[in-house]
C-alpha positions in Angstrom: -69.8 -31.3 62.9 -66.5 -30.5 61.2 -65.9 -27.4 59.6 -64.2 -27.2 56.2 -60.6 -26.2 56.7 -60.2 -22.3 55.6 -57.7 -21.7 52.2 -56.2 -18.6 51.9 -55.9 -17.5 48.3 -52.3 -18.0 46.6 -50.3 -14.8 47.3 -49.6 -12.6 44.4 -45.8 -13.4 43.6 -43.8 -11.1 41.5 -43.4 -11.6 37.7 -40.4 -13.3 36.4 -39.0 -12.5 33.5 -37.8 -9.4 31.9 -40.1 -6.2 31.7 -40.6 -4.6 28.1 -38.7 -1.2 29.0 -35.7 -4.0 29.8 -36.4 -6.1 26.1 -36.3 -2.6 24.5 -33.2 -1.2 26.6 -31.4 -4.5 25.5 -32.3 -4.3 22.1 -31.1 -0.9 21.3 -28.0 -1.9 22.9 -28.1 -5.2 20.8 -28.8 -2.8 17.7 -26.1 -0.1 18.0 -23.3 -2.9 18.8 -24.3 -4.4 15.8 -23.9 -1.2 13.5 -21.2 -0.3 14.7 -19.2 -3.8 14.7 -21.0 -4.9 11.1 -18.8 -2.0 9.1 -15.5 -3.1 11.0 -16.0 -6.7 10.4 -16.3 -5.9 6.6 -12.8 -3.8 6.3 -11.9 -6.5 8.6 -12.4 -9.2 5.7 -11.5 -6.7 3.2 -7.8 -6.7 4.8 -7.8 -10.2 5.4 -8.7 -11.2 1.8 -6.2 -8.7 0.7 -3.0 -9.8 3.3 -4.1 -13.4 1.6 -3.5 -12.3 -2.0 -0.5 -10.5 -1.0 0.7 -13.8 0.7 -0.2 -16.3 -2.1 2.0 -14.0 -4.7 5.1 -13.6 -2.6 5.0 -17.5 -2.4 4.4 -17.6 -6.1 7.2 -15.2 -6.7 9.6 -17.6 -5.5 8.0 -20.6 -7.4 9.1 -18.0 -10.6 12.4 -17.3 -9.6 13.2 -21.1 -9.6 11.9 -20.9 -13.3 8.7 -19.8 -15.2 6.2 -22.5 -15.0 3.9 -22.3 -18.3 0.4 -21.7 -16.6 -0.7 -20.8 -13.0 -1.9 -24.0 -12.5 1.3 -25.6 -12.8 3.1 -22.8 -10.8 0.1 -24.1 -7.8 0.3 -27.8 -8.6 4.0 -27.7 -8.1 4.2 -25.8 -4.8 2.9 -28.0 -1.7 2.4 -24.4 -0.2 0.4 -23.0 -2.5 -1.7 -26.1 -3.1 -2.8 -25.8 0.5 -3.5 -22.6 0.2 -5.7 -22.5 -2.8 -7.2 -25.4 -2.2 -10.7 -23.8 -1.7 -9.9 -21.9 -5.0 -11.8 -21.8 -8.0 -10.2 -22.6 -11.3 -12.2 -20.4 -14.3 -11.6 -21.3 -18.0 -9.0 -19.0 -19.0 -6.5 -20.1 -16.2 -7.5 -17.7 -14.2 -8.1 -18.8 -10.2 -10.0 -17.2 -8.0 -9.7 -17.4 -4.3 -10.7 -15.4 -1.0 -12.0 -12.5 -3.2 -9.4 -12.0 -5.3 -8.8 -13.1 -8.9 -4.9 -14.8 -9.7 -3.3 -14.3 -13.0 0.2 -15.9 -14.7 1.2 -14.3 -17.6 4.0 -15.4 -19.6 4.2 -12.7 -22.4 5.0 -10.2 -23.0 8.5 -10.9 -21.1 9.2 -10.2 -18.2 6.5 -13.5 -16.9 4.1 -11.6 -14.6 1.9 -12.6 -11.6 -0.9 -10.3 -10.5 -3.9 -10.4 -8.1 -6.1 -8.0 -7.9 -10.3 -7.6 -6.6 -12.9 -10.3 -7.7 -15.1 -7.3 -6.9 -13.7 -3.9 -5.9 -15.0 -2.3 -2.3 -16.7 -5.6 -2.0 -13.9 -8.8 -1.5 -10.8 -6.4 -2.0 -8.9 -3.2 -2.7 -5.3 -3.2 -3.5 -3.8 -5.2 -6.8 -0.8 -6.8 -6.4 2.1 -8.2 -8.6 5.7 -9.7 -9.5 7.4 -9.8 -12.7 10.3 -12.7 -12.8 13.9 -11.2 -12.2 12.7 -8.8 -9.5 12.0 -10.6 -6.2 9.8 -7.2 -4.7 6.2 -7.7 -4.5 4.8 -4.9 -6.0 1.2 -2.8 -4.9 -0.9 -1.1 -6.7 -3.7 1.1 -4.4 -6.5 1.0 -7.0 -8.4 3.8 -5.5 -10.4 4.6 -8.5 -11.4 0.9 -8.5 -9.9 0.5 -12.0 -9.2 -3.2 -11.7 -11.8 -5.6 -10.9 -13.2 -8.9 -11.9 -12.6 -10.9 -15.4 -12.6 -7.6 -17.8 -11.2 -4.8 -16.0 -7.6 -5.6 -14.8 -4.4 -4.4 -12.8 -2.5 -1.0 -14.6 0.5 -2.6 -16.3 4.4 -2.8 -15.0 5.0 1.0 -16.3 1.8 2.6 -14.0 2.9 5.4 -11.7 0.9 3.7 -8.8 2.5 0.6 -8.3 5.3 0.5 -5.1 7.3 -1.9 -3.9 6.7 -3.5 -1.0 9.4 -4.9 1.5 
């Protein structure tokens, strides 16, 4: 008579996969990169939306030199430049545009015609204010470090304002 054929149980193999003290080691890790990297990434857009208002006005400041257009939108609609930069703008109903944060402004009178951006929100899309008045190519900058100008009611010091420098 035949004898049934002896199986050994499976060996015991090692677990694959991660063990929870690893998870939690990575995590931490994970977590700490994240606070640290999530306040430099803000001040990173902060600059960034602020480097593009400085930009958009220099470009505008040459559209006025050439002559004062009547409205901002016309100052954008006849610069190919500018059109391409503002094209993910928003037009709001008193000719105002805003765009990456800040808020644009053309504003005829009183003379000298003056072009100002300044925060959509202060600490939160931008710092600085910027402007140009026609007949002085400088781009001017105001710090606004008591957050004085921001959105719709609350806008940039005027031309006289100890605070606003020249930039180069």
């Amino acid at each position: 008579m035949l004898r049934p054929l002896r199986t050994r149980a499976p060996a015991r193999t090692a677990r694959v996969g991660a063990s929870r003290f690893a998870v939690v080691a990575i995590s931490l890790v994970a977590l700490i990169v994240a606070m640290v990297s999530l306040p430099r990434l803000r001040e990173l857009g902060l600059r960034e939306n602020a480097v593009d208002a400085e930009r958009v006005l220099r470009r505008i400041a040459e559209v006025l030199q050439s002559g004062t257009p009547p409205t901002l939108r016309d100052a954008v609609a006849s610069d190919r430049i500018l059109s391409r930069a503002l094209v993910d703008g928003e037009w709001l109903d008193d000719g105002r545009l805003r765009c990456h944060g800040y808020l644009f402004e053309l504003r005829a009178s009183p003379a000298p015609a003056c072009a100002r951006a300044w925060p959509w929100q202060e600490g939160a899309t931008g710092g600085a204010c910027f402007a140009t008045w026609s007949g002085d190519p400088a781009i001017y900058r105001h710090a606004n470090a008591a957050g004085l100008a921001s959105g719709l009611q609350r806008t940039p010091p005027e031309r006289g304002d100890a605070g606003w420098v020249a930039l180069r």
